[in-house]
N, C-alpha and C positions, 0 to 999 in steps of 0.2 A: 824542696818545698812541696807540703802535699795541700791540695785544696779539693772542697767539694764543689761536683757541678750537679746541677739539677735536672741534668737529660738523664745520668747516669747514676747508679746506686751505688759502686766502689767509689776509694779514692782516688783520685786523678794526680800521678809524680811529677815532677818535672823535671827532664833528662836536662844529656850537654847542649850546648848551643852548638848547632851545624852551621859552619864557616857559609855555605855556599847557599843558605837561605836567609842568614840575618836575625834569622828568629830562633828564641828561643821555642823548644819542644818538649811535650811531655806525654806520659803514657803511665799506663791505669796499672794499679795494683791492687786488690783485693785486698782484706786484713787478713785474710786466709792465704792469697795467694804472694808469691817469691818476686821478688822484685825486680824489673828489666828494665839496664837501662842501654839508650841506643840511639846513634848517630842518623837514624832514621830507618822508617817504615819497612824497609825491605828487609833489614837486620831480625825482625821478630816477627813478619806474619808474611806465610806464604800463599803462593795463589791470589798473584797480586793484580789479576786482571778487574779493572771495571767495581773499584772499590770507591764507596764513597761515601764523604763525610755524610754523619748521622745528624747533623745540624741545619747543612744548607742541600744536602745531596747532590754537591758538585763532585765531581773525580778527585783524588787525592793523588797526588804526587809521592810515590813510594821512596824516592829519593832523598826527601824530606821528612822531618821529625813529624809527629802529630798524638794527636790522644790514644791510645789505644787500650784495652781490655782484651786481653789473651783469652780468657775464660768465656768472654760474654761475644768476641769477634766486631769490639765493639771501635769506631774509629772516628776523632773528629779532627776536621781544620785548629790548628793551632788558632789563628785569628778569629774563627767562629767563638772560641769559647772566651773573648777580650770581652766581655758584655756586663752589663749592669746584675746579670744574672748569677754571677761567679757569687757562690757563697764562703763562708768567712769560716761555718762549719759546717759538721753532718748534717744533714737534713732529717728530721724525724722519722725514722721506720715506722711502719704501721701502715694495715691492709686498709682497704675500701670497710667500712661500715656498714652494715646492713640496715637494711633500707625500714624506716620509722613508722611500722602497720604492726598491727596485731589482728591476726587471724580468729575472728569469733566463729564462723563454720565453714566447712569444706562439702566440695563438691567436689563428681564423680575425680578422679586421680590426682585425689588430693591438691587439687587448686579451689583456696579463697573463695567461699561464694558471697563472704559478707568481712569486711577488714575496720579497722578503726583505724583512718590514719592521721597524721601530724596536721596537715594542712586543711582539717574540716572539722566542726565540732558535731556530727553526726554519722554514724554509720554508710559505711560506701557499699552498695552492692552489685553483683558481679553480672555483668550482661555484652552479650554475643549479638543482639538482634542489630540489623542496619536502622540507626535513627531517619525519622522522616523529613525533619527539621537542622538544619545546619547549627550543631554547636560544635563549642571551643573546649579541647582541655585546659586545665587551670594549671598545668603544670608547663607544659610545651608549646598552649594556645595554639597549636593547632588545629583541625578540623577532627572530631571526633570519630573514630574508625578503629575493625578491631575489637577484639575484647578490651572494655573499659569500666570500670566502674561509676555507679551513679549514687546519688542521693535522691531518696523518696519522697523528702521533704522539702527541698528546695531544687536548685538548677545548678548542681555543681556535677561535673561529669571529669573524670582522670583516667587516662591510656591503663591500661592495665601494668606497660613496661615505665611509665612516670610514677605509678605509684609505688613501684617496687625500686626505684633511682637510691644509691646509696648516698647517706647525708656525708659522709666525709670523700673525698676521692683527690686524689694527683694526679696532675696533667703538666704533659710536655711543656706546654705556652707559658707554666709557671713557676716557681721555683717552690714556692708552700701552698701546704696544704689546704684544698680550697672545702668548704660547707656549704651543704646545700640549704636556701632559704626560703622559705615561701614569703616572695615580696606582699601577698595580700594587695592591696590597694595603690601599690605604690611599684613606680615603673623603672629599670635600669638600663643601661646602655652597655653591650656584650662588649665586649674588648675585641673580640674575632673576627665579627661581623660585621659589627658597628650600627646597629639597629634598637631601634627603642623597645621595650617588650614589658608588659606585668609578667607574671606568674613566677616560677620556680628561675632561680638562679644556685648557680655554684662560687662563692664570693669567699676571698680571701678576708681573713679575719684582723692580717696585719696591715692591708693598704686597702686601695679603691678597687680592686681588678674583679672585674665578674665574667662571669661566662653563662650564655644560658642553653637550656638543657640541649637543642637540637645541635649546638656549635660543642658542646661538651661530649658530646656520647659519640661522633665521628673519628672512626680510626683509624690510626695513624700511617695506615696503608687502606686507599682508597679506591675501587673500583666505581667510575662515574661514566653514565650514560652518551658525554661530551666529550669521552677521549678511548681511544683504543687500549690505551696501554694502562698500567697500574700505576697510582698517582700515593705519592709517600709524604707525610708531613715534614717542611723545611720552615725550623722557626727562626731562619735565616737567610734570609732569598731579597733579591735584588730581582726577580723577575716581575713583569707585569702580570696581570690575569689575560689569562686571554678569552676571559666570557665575558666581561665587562672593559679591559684594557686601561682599566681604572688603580692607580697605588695607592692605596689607604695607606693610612700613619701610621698602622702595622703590619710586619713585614714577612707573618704566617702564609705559606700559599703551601697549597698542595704539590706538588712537583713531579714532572717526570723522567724518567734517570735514561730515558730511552729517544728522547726526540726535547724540545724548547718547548713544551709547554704546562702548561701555571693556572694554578685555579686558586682564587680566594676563596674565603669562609661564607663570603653570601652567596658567589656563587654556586657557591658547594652545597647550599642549603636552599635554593630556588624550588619551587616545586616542578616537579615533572609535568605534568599538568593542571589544568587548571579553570575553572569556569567566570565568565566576566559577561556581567550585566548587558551588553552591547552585541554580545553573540553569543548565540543557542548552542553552538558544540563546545567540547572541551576546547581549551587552546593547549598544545603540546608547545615545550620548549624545545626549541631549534637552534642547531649552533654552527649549520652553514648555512646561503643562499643557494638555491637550485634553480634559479630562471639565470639567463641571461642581461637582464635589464642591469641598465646603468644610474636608476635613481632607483631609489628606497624611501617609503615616506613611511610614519607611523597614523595607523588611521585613527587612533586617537588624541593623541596630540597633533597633526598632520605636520609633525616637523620633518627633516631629515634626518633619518635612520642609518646610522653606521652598519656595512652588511657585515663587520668583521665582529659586532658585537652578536653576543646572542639574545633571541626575543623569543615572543614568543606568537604561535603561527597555525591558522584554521586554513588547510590546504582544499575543503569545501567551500570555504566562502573564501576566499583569498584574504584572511584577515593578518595582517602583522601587526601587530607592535612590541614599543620597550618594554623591556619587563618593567621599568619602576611604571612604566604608566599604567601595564593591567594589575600589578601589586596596589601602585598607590607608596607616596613618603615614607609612612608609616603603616606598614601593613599590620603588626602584631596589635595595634593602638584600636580601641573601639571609641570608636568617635560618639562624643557626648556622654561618655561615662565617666566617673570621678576617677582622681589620680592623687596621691598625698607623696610630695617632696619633701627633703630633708630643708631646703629652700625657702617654705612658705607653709606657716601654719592649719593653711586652710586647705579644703580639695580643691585640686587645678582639675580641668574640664578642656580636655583638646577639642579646639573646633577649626575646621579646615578653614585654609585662605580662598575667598571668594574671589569672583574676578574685579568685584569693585570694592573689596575690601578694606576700610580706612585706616591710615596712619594713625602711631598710638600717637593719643593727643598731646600727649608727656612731652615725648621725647624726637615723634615724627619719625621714627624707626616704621618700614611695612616689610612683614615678615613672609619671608621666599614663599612658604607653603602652608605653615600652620603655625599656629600660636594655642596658648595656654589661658584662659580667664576663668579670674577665681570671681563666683558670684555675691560672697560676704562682704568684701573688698571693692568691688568694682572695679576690677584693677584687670589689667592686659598684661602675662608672663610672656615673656620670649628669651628664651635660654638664660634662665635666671636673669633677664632684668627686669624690675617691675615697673611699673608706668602708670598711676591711680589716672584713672580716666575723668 
């Protein structure tokens, strides 16, 4: 039996069944390459110390069957690859796409000083200076920094490395081929992260799966500020995070093959630092306790602070808190700007939940933190339900 999987670009055999695990095993043949088959791991890849599956980057049991790729070194858990993700065929060859500009003039070595690209109907041009004014890229919604491109004419500003994002690209997390969109006006929810955001996403063309640019361009071997060691994509892990301690309903973490520790996709994408209305210095993100004390409060919420979770922390002013509290629910969302859903024909308009904020008069639903109201309608959205006020 040969099947393809979507971590891997050969096809994937299926050897004998080994008595002493139960399971059937299988192992990877090239179209190029000769076919191996084997009662298990240790029979066809030597230098078997400290080898581990490419799925969950647990240790592999050399005594037992498993995926393997001779050519590629490449190795997965039998059970890792039982998934929704198992395809039926090849998966379409084909590189990354380059990225949807046209270069109208260049500057000194030959970089872009003015591009035309996909997601503006004018002219971008090419600028190095630090802005005075806090804006957002349109592609990553970020904080604008770096060389980035602007417009002349209106308020659109894009990273220099978003404008150049290829529109077609593969990634581990998904079996097909994902495109790059410019949501324009309208906002999605990353699969990684699990965060709401406008701008550029990478969206599969055959289901719902998005991904957006900062959770899509993280590689799959990752050096992070929060852990000594080298942390490697498992799109199969049963571990917690241990920056939030929190398991989302996807089961992607960064992982490390060296000690128990796990990092999800938001936490992986926290910024380092960071500035908040309520205190004058940066706040740096922190991911142990260094006093002694036995309680922990966040001074903005002033609730009880987990010291196992990470926050973030003014070692001048003694300031702590959550991060979702110096982010905010929705950090990528500009509050009181139009949003157009596939939902609701009209713009939705996120407005934060006040502290006496009233039940929708519908339905008497009061919603956690924010809600949606379309002004044509008069109407109250909260996660697709609507409620005419």
């Amino acid at each position: 039996m040969e099947i393809e999987h979507f971590s891997h670009r050969h096809p994937l055999i299926q050897t004998e069944v080994l008595e002493t695990d139960g399971e059937k095993g299988v192992i990877c043949s090239g179209t190029c390459h000769s076919l191996v088959h084997t009662y298990s791991l240790g029979q066809v890849k030597e230098l078997l110390d400290n080898v581990f599956c490419r799925l969950c980057y647990k240790k592999i049991n050399p005594n037992y069957a498993a995926y393997y790729c001779q050519e590629c070194d490449y190795v997965a858990h039998t059970v890792c690859t039982y998934n929704v993700y198992v395809q039926d065929g090849p998966l379409k060859e084909g590189k990354e796409d380059e990225s949807r500009l046209e270069e109208i003039n260049l500057k000194g070595d030959e970089e872009a000083g003015e591009i035309k690209h996909f997601s503006h109907q004018h002219n971008l041009v090419l600028n190095c200076e630090e802005l005075k004014d806090k804006k957002l890229c349109e592609g990553c919604t970020l904080l604008i920094s770096g060389p980035f491109y602007s417009c002349e004419q209106c308020s659109f500003f894009l990273h220099d490395k978003c404008a150049k994002l290829p529109t077609k690209k593969k990634h581990p997390l998904h079996p097909h081929q994902l495109t790059l969109f410019l949501r324009d006006q309208c906002v999605f929810r990353c699969h990684a992260c699990d965060q709401h955001r406008p701008g550029f996403s990478y969206k599969c063309e055959d289901c719902r799966f998005n991904l957006d640019v900062q959770c899509c361009t993280l590689p799959e071997e990752l050096k992070h500020e929060g852990h000594q060691h080298s942390l490697f994509l498992a799109i199969r892990s049963e571990q917690r995070c241990n920056g939030c301690h929190v398991s989302w309903s996807s089961r992607e973490r960064f992982v490390c093959t060296e000690c128990k520790f796990a990092m999800c996709f938001r936490c992986a994408t926290l910024p380092l630092m960071i500035k908040h209305k309520y205190n004058k210095h940066p706040l740096k993100l922190t991911y142990a306790v260094e006093n002694d004390s036995e309680e922990y409060f966040c001074v903005l919420c002033e609730k009880e602070r987990n010291p196992k979770h990470w926050f973030y922390y003014c070692a001048e002013c003694d300031f702590d808190a959550h991060t979702e509290c110096v982010l905010g629910r929705l950090p990528y969302i500009k509050w009181g700007s139009p949003y157009m859903y596939q939902f609701h024909e009209h713009p939705l308009t996120y407005v934060p939940k006040a502290k006496y904020s009233p039940t929708c008069k519908s339905c008497g639903v009061l919603s956690k933190d924010w809600f949606l109201e379309c002004d044509q309608c008069k109407a109250t959205v909260w996660r697709r339900h609507i409620c005419n006020s």
